[in-house]
N, CA, C and O atoms as a Tripos MOL2 file, in Angstrom:
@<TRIPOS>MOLECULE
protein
  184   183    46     0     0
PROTEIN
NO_CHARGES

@<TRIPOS>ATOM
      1 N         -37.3190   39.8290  -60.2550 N.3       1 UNK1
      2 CA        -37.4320   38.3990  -60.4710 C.3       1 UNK1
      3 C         -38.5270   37.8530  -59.5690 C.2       1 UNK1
      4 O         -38.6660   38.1720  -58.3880 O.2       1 UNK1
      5 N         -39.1720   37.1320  -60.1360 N.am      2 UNK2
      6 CA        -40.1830   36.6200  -59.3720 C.3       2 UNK2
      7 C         -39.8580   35.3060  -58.4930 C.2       2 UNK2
      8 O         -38.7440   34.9610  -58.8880 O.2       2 UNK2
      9 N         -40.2600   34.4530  -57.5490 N.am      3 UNK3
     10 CA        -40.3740   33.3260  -57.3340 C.3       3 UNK3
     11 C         -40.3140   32.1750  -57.7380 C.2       3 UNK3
     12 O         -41.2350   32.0370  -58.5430 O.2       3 UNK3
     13 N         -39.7510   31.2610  -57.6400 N.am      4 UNK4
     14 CA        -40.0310   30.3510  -58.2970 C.3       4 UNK4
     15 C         -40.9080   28.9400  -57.7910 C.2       4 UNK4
     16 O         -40.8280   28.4570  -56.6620 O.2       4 UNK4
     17 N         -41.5140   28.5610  -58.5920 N.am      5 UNK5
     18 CA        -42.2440   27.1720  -57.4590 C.3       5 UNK5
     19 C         -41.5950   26.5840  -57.1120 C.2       5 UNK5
     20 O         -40.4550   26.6350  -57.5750 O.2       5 UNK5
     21 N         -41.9210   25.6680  -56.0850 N.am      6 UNK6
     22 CA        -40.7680   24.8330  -55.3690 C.3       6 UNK6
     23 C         -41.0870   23.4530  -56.1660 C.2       6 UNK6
     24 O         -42.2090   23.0090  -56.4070 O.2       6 UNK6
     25 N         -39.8410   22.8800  -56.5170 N.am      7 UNK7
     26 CA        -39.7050   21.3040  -57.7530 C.3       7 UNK7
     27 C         -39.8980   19.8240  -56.7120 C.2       7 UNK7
     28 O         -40.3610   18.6980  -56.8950 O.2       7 UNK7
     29 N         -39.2990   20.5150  -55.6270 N.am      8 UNK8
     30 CA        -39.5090   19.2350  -54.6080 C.3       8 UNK8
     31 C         -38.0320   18.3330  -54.8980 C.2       8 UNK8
     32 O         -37.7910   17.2760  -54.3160 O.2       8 UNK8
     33 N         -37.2280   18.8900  -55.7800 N.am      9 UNK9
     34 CA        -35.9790   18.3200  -56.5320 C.3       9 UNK9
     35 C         -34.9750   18.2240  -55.4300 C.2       9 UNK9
     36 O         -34.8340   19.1200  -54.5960 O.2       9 UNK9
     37 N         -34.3170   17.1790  -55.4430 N.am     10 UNK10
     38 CA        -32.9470   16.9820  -54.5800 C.3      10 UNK10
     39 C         -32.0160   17.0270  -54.6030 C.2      10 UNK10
     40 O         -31.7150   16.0580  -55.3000 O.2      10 UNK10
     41 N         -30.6080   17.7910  -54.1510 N.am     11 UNK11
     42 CA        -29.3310   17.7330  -55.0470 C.3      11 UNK11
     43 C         -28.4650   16.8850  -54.2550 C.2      11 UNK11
     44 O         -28.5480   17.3240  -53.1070 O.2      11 UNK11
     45 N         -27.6090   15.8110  -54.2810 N.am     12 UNK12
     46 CA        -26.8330   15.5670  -53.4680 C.3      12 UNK12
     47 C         -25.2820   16.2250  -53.6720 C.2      12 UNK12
     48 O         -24.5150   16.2630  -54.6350 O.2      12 UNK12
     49 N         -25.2240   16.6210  -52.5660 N.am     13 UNK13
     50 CA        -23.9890   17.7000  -52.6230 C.3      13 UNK13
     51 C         -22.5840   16.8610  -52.1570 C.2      13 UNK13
     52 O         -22.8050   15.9910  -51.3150 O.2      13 UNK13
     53 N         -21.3430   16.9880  -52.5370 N.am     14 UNK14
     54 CA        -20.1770   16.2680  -51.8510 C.3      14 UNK14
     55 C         -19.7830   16.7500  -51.3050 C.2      14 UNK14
     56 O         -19.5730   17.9610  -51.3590 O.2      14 UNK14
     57 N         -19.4850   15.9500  -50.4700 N.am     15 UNK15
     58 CA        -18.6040   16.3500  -48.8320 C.3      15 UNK15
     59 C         -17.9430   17.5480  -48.7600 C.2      15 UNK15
     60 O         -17.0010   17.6300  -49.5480 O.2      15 UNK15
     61 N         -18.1470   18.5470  -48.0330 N.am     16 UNK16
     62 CA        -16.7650   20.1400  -47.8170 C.3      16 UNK16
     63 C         -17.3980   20.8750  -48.7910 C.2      16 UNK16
     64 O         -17.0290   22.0430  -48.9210 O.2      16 UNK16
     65 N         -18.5330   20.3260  -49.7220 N.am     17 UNK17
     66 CA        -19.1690   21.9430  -50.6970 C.3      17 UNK17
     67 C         -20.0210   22.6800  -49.7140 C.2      17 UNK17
     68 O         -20.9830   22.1960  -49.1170 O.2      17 UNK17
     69 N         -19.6480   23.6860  -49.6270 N.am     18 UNK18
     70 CA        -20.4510   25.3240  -49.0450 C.3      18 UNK18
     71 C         -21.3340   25.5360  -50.1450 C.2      18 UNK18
     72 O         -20.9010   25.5280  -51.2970 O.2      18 UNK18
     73 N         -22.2760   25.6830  -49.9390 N.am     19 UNK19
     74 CA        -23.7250   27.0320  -50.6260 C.3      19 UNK19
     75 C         -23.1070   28.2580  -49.6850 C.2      19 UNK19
     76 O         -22.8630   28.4230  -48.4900 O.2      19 UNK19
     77 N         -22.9990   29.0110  -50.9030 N.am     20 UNK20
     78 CA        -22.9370   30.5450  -50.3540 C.3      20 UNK20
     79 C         -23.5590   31.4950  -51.0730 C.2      20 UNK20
     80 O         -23.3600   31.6900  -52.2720 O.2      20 UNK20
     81 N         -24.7310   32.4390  -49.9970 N.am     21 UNK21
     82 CA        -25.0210   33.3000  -51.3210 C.3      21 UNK21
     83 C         -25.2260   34.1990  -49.5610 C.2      21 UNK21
     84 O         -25.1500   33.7920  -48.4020 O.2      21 UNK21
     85 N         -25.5110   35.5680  -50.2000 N.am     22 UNK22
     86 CA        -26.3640   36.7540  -49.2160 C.3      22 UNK22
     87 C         -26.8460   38.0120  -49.8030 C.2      22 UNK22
     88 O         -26.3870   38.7160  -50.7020 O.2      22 UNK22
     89 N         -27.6300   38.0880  -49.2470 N.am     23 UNK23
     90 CA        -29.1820   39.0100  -49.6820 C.3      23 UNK23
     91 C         -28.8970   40.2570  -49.3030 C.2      23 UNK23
     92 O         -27.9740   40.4770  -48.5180 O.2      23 UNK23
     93 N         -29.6520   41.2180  -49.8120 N.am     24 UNK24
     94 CA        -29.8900   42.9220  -49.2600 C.3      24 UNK24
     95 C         -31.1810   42.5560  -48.5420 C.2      24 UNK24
     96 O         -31.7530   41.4660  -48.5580 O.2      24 UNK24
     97 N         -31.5680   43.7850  -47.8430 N.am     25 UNK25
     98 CA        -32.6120   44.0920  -46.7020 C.3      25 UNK25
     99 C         -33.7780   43.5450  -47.6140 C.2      25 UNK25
    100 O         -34.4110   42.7150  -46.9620 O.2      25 UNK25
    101 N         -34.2990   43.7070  -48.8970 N.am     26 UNK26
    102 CA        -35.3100   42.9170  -49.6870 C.3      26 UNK26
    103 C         -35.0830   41.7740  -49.7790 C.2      26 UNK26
    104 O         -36.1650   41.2010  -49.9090 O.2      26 UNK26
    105 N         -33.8210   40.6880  -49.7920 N.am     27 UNK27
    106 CA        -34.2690   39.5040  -50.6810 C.3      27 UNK27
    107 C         -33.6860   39.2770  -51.2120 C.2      27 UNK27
    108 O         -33.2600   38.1220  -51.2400 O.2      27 UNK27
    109 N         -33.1520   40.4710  -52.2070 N.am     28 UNK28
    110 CA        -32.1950   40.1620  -53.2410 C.3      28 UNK28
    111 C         -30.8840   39.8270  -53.0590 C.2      28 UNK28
    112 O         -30.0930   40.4050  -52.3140 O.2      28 UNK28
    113 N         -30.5170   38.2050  -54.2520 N.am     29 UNK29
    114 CA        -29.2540   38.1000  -54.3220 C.3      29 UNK29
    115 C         -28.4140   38.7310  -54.4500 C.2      29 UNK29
    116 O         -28.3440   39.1500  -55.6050 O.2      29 UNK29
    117 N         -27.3250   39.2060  -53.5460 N.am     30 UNK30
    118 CA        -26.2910   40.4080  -53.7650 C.3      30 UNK30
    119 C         -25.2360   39.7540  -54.1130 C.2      30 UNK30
    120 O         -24.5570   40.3060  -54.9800 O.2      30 UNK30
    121 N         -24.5640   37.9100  -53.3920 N.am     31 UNK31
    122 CA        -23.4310   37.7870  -53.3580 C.3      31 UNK31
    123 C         -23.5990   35.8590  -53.7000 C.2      31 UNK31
    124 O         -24.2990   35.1310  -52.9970 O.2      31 UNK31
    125 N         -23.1590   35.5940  -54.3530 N.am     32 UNK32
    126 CA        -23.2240   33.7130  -54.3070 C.3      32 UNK32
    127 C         -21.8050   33.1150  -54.7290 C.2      32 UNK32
    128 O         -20.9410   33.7380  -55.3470 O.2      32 UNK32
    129 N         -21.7020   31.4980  -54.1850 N.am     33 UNK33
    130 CA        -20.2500   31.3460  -54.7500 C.3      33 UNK33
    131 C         -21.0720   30.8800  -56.1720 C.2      33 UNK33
    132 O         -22.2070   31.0730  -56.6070 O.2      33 UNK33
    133 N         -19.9000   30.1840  -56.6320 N.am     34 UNK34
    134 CA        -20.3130   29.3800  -58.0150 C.3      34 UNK34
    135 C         -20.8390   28.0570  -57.4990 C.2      34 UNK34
    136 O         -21.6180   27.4870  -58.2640 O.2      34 UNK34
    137 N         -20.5280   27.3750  -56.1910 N.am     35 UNK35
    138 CA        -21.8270   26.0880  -56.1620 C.3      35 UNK35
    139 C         -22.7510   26.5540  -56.1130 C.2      35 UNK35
    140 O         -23.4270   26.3390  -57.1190 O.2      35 UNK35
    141 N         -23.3410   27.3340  -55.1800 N.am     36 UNK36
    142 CA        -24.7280   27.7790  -54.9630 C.3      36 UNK36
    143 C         -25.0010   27.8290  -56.9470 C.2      36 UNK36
    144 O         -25.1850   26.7920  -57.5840 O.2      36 UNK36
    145 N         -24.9760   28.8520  -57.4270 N.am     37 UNK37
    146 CA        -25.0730   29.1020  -58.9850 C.3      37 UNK37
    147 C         -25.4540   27.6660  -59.6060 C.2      37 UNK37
    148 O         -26.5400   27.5620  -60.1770 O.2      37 UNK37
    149 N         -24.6200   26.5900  -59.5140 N.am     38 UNK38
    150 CA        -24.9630   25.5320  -60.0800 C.3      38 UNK38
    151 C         -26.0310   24.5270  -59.1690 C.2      38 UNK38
    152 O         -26.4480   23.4580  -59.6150 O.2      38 UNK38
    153 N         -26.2710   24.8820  -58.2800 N.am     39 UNK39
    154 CA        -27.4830   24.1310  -57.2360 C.3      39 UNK39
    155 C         -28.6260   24.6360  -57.8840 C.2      39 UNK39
    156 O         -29.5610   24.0710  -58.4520 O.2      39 UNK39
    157 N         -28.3860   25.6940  -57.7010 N.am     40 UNK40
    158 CA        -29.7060   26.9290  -57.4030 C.3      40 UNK40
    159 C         -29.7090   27.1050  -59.1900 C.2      40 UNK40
    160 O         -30.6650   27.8800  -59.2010 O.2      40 UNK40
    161 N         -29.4060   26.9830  -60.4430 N.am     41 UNK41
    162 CA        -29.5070   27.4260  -61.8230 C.3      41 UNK41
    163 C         -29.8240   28.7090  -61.9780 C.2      41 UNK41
    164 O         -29.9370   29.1130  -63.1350 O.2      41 UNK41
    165 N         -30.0180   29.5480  -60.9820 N.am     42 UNK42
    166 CA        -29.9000   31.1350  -61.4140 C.3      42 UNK42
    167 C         -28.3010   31.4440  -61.8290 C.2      42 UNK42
    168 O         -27.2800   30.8800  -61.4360 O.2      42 UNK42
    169 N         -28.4590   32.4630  -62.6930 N.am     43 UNK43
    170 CA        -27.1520   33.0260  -62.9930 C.3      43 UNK43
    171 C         -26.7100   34.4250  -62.9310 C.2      43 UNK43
    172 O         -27.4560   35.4010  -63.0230 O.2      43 UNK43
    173 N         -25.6280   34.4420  -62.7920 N.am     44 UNK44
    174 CA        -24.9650   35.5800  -61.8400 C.3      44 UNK44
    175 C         -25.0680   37.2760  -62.9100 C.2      44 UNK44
    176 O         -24.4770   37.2370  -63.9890 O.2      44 UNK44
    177 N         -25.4600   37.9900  -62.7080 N.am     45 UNK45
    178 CA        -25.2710   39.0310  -63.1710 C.3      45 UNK45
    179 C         -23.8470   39.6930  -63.1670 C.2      45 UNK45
    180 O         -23.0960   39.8150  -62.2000 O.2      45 UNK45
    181 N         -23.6390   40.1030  -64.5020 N.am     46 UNK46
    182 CA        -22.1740   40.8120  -64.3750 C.3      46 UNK46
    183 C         -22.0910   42.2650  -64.1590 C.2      46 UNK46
    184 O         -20.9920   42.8120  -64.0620 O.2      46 UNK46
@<TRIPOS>BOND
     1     1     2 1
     2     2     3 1
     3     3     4 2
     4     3     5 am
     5     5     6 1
     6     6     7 1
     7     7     8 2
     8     7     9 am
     9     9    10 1
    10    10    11 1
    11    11    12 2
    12    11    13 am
    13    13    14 1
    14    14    15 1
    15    15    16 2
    16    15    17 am
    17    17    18 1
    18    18    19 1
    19    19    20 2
    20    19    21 am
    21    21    22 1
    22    22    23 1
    23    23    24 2
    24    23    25 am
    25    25    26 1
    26    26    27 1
    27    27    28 2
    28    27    29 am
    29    29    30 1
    30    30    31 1
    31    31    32 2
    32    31    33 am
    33    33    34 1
    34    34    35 1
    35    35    36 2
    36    35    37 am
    37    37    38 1
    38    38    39 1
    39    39    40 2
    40    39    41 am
    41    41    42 1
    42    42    43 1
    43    43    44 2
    44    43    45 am
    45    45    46 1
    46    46    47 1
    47    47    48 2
    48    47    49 am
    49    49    50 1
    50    50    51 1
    51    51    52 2
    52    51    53 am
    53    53    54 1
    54    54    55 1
    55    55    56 2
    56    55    57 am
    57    57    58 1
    58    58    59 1
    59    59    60 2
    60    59    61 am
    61    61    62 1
    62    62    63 1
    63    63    64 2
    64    63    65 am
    65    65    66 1
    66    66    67 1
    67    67    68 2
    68    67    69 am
    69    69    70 1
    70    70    71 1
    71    71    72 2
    72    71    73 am
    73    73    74 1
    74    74    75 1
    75    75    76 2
    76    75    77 am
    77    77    78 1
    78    78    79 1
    79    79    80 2
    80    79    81 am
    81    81    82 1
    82    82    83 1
    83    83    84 2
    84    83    85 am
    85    85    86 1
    86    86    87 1
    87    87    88 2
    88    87    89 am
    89    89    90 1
    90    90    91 1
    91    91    92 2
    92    91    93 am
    93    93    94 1
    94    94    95 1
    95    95    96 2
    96    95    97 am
    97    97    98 1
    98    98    99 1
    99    99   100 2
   100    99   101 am
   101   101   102 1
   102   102   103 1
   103   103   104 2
   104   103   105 am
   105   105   106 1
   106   106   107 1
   107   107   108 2
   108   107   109 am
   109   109   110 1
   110   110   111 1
   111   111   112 2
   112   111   113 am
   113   113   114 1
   114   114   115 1
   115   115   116 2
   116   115   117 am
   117   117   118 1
   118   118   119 1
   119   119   120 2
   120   119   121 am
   121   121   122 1
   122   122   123 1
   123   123   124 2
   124   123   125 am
   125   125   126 1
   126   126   127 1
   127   127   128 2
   128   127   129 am
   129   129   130 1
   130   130   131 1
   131   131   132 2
   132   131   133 am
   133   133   134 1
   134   134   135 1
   135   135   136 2
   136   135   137 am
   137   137   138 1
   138   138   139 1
   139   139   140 2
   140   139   141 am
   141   141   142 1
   142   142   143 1
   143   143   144 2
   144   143   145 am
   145   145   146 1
   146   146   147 1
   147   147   148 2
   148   147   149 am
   149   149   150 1
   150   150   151 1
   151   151   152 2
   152   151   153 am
   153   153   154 1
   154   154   155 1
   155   155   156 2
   156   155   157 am
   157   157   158 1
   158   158   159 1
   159   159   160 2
   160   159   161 am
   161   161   162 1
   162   162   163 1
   163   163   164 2
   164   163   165 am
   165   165   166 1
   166   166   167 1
   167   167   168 2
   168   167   169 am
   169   169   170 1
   170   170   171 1
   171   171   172 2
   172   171   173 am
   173   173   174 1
   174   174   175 1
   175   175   176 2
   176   175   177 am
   177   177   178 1
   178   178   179 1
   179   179   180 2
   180   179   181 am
   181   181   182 1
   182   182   183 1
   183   183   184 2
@<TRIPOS>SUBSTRUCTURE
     1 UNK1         2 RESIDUE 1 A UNK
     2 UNK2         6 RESIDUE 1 A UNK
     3 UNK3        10 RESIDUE 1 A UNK
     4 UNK4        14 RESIDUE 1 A UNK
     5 UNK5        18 RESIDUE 1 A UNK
     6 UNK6        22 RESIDUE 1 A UNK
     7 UNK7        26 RESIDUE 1 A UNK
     8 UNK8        30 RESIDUE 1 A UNK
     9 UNK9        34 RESIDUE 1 A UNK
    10 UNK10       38 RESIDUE 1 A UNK
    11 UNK11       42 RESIDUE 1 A UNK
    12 UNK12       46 RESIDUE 1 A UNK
    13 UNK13       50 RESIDUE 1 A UNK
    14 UNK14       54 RESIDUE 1 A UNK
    15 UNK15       58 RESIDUE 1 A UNK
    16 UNK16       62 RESIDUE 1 A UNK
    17 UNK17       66 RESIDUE 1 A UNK
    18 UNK18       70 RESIDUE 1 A UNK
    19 UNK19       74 RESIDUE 1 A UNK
    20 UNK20       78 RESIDUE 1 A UNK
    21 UNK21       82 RESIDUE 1 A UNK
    22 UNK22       86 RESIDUE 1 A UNK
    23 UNK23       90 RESIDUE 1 A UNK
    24 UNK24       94 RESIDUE 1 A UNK
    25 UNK25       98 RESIDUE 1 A UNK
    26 UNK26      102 RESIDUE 1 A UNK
    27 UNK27      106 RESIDUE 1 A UNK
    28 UNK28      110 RESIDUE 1 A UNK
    29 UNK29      114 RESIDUE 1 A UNK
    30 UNK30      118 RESIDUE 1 A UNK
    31 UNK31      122 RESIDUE 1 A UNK
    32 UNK32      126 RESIDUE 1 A UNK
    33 UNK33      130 RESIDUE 1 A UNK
    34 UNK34      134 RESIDUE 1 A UNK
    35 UNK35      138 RESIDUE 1 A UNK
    36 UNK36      142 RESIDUE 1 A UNK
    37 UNK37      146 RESIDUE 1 A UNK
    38 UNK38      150 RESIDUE 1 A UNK
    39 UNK39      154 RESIDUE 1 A UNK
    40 UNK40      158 RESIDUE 1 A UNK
    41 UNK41      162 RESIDUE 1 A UNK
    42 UNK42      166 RESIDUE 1 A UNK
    43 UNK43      170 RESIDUE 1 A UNK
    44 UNK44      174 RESIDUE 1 A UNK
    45 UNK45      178 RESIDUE 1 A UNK
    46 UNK46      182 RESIDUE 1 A UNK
């Protein structure tokens, strides 16, 4: 997956939501909750 440009876009998040995601030694998404998923519009591989 490549990069994506940055939108400059803003999300306002509610109170007590966590972003959770974590990477391997490259970069790659290994682990996200489902907010991150809906912040971020990538989607989760099964």
């Amino acid at each position: 997956m490549r990069n994506r440009t940055v939108t400059q876009n803003e999300f306002e998040i509610a109170e007590g939501i966590k972003l959770i995601s974590s990477t391997n030694t490259r970069g790659v998404i290994t682990h996200c909750n489902d907010e991150f998923v809906e912040v971020s519009e990538f989607a989760k591989k099964n």
